[in-house]
N, C-alpha and C positions, 0 to 999 in steps of 0.2 A: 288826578290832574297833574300836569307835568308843570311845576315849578319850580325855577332855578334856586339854588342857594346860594349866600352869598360867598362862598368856601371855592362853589365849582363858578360864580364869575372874577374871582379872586385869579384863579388859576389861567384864567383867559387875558388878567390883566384890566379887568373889568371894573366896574363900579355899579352897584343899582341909585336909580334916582331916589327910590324909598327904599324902609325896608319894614315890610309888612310883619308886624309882629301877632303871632298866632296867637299865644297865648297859652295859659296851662287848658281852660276853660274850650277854647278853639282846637286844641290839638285833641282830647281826650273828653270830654263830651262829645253824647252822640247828635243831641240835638243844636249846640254850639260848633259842632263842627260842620253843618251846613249852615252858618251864619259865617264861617271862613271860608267855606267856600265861593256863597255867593260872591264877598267880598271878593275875592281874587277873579272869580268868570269877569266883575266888573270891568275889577284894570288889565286883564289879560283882554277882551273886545275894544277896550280903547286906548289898546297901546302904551299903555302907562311900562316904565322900562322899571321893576321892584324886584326884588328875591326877599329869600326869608330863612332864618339861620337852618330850620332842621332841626338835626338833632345836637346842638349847638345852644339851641336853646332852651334857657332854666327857667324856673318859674322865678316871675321879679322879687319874691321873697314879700309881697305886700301882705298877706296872709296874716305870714308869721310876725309882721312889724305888728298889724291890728290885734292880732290874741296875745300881746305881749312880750314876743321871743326877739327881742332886739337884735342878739347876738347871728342868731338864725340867719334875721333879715340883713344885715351887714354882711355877711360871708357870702349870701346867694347875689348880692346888690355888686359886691365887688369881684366877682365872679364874673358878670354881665353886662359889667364894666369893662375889664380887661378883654370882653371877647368884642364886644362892641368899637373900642377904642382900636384895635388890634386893625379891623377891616376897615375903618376911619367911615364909618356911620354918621352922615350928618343932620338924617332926617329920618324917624320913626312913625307908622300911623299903626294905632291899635284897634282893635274890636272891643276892646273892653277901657270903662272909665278908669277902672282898679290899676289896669297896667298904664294908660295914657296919665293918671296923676302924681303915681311915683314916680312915671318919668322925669316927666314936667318940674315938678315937686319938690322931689326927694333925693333923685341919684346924682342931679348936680351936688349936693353938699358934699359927694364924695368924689365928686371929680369926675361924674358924668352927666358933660353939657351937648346936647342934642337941641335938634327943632322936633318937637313934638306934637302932634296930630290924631285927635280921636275922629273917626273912620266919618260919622256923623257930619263934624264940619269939611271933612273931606270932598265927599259926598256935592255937599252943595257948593265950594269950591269949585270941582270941575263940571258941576251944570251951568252954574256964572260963566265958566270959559268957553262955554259951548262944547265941552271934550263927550259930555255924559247928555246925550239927546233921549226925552222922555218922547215913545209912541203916542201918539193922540188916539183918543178911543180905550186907551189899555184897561189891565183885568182890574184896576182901581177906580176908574171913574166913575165919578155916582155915589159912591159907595161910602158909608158913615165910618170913618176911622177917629181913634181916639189914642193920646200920643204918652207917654209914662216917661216923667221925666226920672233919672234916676238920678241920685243924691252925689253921685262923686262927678258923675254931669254937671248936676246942677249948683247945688248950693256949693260945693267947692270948688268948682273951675266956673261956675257963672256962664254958662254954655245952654241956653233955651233957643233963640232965633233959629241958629241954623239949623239942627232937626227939622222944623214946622216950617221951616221953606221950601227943603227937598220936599217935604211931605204937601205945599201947595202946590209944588209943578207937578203934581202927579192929577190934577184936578180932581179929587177927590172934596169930601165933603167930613172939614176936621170941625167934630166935636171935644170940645177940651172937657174935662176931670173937675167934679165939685174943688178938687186942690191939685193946683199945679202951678208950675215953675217952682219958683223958694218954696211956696206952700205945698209941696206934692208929698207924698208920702211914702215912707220909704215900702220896699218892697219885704224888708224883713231879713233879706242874706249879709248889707254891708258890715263892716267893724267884724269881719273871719265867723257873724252869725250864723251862717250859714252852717258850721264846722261842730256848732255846740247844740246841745240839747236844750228846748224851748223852757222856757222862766213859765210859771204860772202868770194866768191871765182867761179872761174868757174869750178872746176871737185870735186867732193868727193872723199876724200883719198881712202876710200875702192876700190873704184873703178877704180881708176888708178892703184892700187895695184892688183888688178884682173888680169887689161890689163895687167900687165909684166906676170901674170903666164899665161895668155894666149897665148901670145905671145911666149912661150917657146915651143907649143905644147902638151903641157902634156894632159893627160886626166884625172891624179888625184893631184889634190892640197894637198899637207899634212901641219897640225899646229900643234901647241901646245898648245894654249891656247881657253880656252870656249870664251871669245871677238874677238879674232880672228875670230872664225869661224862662227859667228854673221856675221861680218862684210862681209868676204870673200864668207859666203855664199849669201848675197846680193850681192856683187861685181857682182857674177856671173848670178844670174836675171837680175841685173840692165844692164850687157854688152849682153842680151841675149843670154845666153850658158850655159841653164841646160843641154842642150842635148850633151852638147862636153865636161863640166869639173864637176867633182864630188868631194865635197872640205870634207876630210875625216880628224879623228885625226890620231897621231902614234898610241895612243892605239888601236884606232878601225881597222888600217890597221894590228896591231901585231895578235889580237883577233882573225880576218878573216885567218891567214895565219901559226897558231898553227899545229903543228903535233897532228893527233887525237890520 
């Protein structure tokens, strides 16, 4: 995909209206990297004017803040600061809850103040503005979907509506999770778990987490976050059920379901 960075609209004298943050997760997964994608086909069809640093950009250090490396996360934060600050960045939208919270969050106490934006409320933002027009008839309709709130969405940014709006204009048929909103469960990667090796215990979170979206019926799982859908994509090998549940982002369900 041909996308601008904000370095080569710098040089034109330029500004983006956003600036699409990839992410560690987006740029270097294989399967998070077409949830970056989709997201970008989005605002590249409706003209949304965004860049994105490249290779410019680090990872927000959130990681390293959650497994304890304070120091870490300070040097990579003011790092990403200084390059942000530099091309006077006034508005950030992520794929991911991890980088949209420390934005939000955390890089102001250090002197980076942004408007921040995870992709989710984005999303149904510009279907309210009429910018994002959903096909009638599309490959969702009818079809039993069931929605995974993730925990740095949820319980810490307080972020459920807008997800499950974009997700009614798609006329689909949403089944919600034995636990969801505050009460959802985590998927097992947040707090850098991801990174460590599993505690004893007898079920893996992902996969019990699987089992409730199983158990709904649904045959599409939707997230919001690149860990999430790590995790929930295992869930679903591990419960034997590639052939019944297809664990998708909103981006990728918006992307699929665009008026041409």
């Amino acid at each position: 995909m041909k996308i601008a960075t904000v370095a080569e609209l710098a040089a034109e004298g330029k500004e983006p209206e956003i600036l699409f943050w990839v992410g560690c997760a987006g740029s270097f997964d294989q399967r998070a990297q077409k949830i970056a994608g989709a997201f970008a086909t989005i605002l590249n069809k409706i003209g949304i004017n965004f860049a994105i640093l490249g290779k410019e950009e680090m990872c927000t250090g959130d990681p390293a803040r959650r497994a304890g490396n304070e120091f870490l996360f300070q040097m990579m934060a003011y790092q990403n600061i200084q390059v942000l600050n530099a091309y006077n960045i006034k508005k950030i939208v992520t794929i991911c809850p991890h980088g949209y919270n420390v934005f939000k969050n955390e890089y102001s106490k250090l002197g980076g103040n942004y408007e921040v934006v995870h992709h989710t409320v984005y999303l149904q933002q510009l279907i309210d503005e009429g910018k994002i027009r959903i096909k009638e008839g599309g490959s969702f309709k009818g079809k039993k979907i069931t929605y995974h709130d993730s925990c740095y969405l949820g319980r810490a940014n307080n972020i459920y509506e807008a997800p499950r709006k974009v997700l009614a204009a798609l006329d689909a048929n949403m089944e919600e999770m034995s636990q969801n909103r505050s009460r959802a469960m985590c998927c097992g990667a947040g707090g850098s778990q991801v990174f460590k090796e599993e505690e004893k215990g007898d079920t893996r979170i992902n996969i019990a987490r699987t089992k409730q979206a199983l158990d709904t019926g649904a045959s599409v799982l939707v997230s919001n976050c690149p860990y999430c859908m790590i995790m929930l994509n295992d869930g679903v090998k591990e419960n034997n059920a590639e052939g019944k549940m297809l664990v998708l982002d909103l981006a990728e369900v918006v992307a699929a379901s665009l008026e041409d």
